[in-house]
C-alpha positions in Angstrom: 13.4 0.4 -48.3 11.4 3.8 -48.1 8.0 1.4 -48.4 8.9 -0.6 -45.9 10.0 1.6 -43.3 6.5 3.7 -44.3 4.2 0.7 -43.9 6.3 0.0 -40.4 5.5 3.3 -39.3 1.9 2.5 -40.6 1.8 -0.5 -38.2 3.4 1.0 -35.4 0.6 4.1 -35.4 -2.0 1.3 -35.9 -0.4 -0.3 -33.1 -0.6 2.0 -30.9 -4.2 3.1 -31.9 -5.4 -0.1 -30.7 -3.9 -0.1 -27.6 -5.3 3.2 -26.7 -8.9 2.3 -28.6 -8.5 -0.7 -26.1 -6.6 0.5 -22.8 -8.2 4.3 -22.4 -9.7 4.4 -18.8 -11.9 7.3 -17.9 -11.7 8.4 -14.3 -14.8 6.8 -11.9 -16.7 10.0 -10.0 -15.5 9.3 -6.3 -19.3 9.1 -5.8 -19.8 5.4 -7.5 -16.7 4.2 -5.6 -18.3 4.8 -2.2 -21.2 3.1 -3.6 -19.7 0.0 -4.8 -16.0 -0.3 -2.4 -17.6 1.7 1.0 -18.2 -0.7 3.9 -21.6 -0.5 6.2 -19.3 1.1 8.8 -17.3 3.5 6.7 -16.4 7.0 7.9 -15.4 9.7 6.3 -13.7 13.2 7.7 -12.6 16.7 6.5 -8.2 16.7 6.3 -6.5 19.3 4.7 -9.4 19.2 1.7 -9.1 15.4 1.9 -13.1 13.6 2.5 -10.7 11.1 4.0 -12.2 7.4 4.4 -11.4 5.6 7.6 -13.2 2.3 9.6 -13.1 2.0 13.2 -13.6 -2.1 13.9 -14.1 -3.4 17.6 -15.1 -1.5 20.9 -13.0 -3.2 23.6 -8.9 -3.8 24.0 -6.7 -1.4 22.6 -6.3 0.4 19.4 -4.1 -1.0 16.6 -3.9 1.1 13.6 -3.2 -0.7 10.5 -1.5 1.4 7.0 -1.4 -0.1 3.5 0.9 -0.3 0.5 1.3 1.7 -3.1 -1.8 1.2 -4.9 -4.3 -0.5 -2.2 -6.4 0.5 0.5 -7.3 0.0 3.7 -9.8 -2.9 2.2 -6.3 -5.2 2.1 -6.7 -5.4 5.7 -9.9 -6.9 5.5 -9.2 -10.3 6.8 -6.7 -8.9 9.6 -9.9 -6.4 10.5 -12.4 -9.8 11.3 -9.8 -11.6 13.1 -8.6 -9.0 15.4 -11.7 -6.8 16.5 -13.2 -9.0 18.5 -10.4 -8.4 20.9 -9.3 -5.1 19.9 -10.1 -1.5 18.3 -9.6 -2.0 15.4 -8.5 1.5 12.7 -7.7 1.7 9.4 -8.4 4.3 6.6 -7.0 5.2 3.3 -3.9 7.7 3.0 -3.6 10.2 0.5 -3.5 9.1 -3.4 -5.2 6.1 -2.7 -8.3 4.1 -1.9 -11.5 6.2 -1.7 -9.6 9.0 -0.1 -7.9 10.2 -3.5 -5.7 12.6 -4.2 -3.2 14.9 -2.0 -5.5 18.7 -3.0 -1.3 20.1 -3.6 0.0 17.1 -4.9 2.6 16.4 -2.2 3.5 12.7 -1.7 6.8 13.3 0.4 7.2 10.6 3.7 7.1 14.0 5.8 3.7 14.2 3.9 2.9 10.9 5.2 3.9 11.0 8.7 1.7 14.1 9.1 -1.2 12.6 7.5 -1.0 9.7 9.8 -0.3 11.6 12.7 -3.4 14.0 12.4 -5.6 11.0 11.7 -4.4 9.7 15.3 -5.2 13.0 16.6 -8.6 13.4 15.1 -9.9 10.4 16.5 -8.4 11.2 19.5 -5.6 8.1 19.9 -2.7 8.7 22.1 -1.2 5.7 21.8 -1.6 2.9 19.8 -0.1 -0.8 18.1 0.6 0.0 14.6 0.5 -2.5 11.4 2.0 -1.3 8.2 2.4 -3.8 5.0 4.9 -2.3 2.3 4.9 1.3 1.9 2.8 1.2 4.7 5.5 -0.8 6.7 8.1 1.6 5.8 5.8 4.7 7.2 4.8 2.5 10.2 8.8 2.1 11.3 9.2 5.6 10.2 5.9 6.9 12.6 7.5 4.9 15.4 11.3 5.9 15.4 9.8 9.8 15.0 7.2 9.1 17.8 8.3 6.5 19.8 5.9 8.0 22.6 2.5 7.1 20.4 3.6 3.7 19.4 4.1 1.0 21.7 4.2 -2.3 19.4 4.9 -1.9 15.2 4.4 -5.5 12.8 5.9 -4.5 9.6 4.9 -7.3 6.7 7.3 -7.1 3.6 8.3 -3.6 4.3 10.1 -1.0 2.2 13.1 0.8 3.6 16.5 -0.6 2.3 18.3 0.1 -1.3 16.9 -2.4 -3.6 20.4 -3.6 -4.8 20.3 -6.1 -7.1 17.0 -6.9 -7.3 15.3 -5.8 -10.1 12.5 -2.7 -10.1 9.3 -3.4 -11.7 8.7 -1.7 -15.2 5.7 -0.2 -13.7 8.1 1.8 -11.4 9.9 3.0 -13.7 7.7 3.8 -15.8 5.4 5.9 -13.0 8.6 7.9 -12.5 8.7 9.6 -16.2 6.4 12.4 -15.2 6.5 12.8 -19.4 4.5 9.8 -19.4 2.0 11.1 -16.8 -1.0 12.1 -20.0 -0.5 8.6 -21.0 -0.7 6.9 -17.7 -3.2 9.0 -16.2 -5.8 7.7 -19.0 -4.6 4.4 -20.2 -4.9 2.2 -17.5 -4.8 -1.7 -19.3 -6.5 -3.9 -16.9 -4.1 -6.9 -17.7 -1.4 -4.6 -16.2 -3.5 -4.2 -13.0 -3.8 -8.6 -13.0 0.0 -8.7 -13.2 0.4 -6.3 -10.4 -1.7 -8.6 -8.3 0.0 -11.7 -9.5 3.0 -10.5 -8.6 2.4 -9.7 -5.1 0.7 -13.2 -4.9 2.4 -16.3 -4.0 -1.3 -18.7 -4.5 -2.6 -17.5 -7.8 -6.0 -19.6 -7.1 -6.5 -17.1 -4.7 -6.9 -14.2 -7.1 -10.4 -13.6 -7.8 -12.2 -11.4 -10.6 -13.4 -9.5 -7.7 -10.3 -8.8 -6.0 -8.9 -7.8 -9.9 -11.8 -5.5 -10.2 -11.4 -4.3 -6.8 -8.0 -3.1 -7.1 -8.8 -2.0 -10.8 -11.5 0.3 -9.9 -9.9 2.3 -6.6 -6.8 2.9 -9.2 -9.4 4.2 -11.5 -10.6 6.2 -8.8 -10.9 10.2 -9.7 -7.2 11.3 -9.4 -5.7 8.2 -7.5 -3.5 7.3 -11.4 -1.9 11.0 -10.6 -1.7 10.3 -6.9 0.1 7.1 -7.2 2.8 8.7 -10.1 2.9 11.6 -7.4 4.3 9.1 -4.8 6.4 7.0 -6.6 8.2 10.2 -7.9 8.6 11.9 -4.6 8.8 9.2 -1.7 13.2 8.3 -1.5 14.4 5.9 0.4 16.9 7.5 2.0 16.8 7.2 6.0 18.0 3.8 6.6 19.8 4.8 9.8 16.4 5.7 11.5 15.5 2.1 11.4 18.0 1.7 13.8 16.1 4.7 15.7 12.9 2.3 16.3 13.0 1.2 20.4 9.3 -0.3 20.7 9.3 -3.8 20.2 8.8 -5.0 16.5 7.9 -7.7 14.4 9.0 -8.6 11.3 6.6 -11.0 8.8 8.0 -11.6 5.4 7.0 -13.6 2.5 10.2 -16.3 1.5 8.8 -15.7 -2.4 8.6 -11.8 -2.1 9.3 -10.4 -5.5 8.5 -6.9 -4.8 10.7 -6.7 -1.6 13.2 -9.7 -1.6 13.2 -11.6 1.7 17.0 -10.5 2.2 15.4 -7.6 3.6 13.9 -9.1 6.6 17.3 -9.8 8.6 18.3 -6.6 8.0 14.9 -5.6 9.5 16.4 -7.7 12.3 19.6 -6.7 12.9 18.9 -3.0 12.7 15.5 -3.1 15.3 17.4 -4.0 18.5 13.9 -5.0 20.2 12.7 -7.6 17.0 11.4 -10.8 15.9 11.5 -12.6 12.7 8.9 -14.4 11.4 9.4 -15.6 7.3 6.2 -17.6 5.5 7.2 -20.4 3.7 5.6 -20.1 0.4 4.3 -16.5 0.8 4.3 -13.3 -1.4 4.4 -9.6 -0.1 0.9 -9.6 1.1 0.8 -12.0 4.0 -2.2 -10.3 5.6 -4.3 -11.4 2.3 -3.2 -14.6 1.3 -3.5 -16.2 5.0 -5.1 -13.6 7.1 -6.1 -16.0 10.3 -2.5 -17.4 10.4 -0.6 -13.8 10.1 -3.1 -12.2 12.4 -2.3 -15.0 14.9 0.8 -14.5 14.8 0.5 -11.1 15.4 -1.8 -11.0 18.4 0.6 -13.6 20.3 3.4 -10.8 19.7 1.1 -8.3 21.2 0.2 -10.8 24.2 3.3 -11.2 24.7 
């Protein structure tokens, strides 16, 4: 009994050898991101230590400011960004923890955090007012900016947006593992890029469209000099707690939803709904939680004939 329970200890340290050997991630120097990820027309300004990275798309119409979700960057806006800048200005950039823009400098992730970020970005490049787009977390901080600032927002879309209890639906093991801050030595290093596949599978409805680049893509930015510690920063410290300021949101919204969501179930669009009193309801058949990716020209569409309206 004593051998055997010495030669499954054996296995279990070889075991877990390997994966390391195999999994270990070193950090990528900022500096070969913005070679490889930064677009012709990047920009980059000083925030509160941040070399924050931001794109300013379009030169006539008005200014919609677009926000993405926990782990991506403003580069999952990419297909929205072509469609809509021939007819408007179009902003995005990369909030705290993520993207190129990297870590918070204090390691504060709250949604107060957020909301400041995003509101001194407005105020750095000088927008007053604007439409705002937020997929995700970035949906839940777009209602969030607009019920707190109804005066700077005058249209919100919100695709597949956090904000509601998860109830039954299950929480990813990835959550709940980037909320064990004893685990944060082992997940700030071992990084497994199967893991990274899955997380974009999941948020996929048409796996044919998941390319090695997009993969790589996503693998790389979390790889990105302190984004690992970033993103187990806000997963610890963002709470979903402020479901009665939904009801606080008075500019018109629009609500896209995927009808295959697994991240955030679909039962959360009518809630959307019935809590925005100014809303519409717009659910893609066969469609994950990133609409904007899987069929940018149709969800863009959509989205300019809510503005027009």
């Amino acid at each position: 009994m004593k051998k055997a329970l010495k030669y499954l200890l054996i296995g279990l340290v070889g075991l877990v050898c390997g994966v390391t050997a195999t999994s270990w991630q070193d950090d990528i120097p900022v500096e070969e991101i913005i070679d490889k990820y930064a677009y012709d027309n990047s920009q980059f300004l000083e925030l509160d230590g941040m070399n924050v990275h931001y794109r300013v798309n379009g030169d006539t119409g008005e200014t919609i400011v677009l926000l993405h979700g926990t782990a991506a960057s403003l580069h999952t806006w990419e297909g929205w960004t072509e469609e809509l800048s021939p007819y408007y200005r179009v902003v995005s950039f990369d909030m705290p923890g993520f993207g190129i823009t990297g870590p918070e400098p204090n390691n504060v992730y709250t949604r107060e955090r957020y909301l400041k970020f995003i509101d001194d970005m407005l105020v750095k490049l000088e927008i007053d007012s604007c439409y705002m787009a937020g997929n995700s977390f970035g949906g839940y901080l777009t209602w969030s900016y607009a019920a707190k600032h109804p005066e700077k927002v005058k249209k919100i879309a919100i695709l597949d947006a956090s904000g509601y209890p998860r109830g039954d639906q299950p929480t990813p093991i990835s959550f709940k593992l980037q909320k064990m801050e004893w685990l944060k030595p082992v997940l700030t290093n071992i990084t497994p890029k199967s893991l990274v596949r899955k997380g974009v599978e999941v948020v996929y409805f048409d796996d044919s469209k998941i390319t090695e680049e997009l993969v790589q893509l996503y693998m790389d930015l979390l790889l990105r000099e302190g984004n690992r510690g970033g993103l187990m920063g806000k997963t610890m410290q963002i709470k979903y707690d402020y479901v009665e300021e939904i009801k606080q949101v008075q500019c018109p919204t629009l609500i896209i939803w995927g009808d295959t969501d697994m991240l955030v179930n679909v039962d959360a669009a009518p809630k959307f709904h019935a809590d925005i009193p100014n809303s519409e309801l717009l659910i893609y058949e066969n469609m994950g939680h990133v609409p904007m990716e899987e069929i940018p020209e149709k969800s863009a569409a959509d989205f300019m004939t809510f503005l027009q309206k």
